[in-house]
N, C-alpha and C positions, 0 to 999 in steps of 0.2 A: 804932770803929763807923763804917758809911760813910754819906755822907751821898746814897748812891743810893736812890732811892725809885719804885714803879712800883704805880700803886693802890693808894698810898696804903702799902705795905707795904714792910719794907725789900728790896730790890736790890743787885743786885751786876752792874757792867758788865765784860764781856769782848772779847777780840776774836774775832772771828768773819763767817765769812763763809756766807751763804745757798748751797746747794745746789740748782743749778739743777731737778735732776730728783726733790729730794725735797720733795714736795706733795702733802698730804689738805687735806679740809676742817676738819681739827680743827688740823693742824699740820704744821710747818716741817724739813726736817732740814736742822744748821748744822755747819759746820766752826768749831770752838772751841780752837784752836790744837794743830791735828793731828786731836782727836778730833771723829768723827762724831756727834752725839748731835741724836736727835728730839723737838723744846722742843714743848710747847702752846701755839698762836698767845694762849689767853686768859694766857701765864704770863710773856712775853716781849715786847717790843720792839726790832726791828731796828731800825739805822740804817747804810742801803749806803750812805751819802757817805763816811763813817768805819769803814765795814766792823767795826761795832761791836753787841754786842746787850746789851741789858738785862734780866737774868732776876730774877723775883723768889727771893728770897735761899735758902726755904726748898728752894726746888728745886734750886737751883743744888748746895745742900749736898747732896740726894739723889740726884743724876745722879752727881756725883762723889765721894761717900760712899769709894768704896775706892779713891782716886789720893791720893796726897800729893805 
């Protein structure tokens, strides 16, 4: 079990880097090692020092549901 946490709920940190031209007002598209995928600003946490983001976990498994 990891001991990432983001509201409270469990997370999972990846690396990833922000997409400069992908922006709404609901949310972000990141480069998550290689893949493009569009997180919900309320589901995530960047951090561009470390080119690192924090998703909560449930989602995380939903976005990549069929990658192993």
């Amino acid at each position: 079990m990891s001991n990432v946490f983001l509201h409270g709920k469990p997370a999972v940190k990846v690396n990833g880097e922000f997409v400069l031209w992908g922006v709404t007002d609901k949310a972000k598209l990141y480069n998550i090692d290689g893949d493009e995928k569009w997180i919900p600003n309320s589901l995530c946490e960047y951090n561009d020092k470390e080119k690192s983001l924090i998703i909560e976990e449930w989602f995380y498994n939903k976005i990549f549901e069929n990658e192993s």
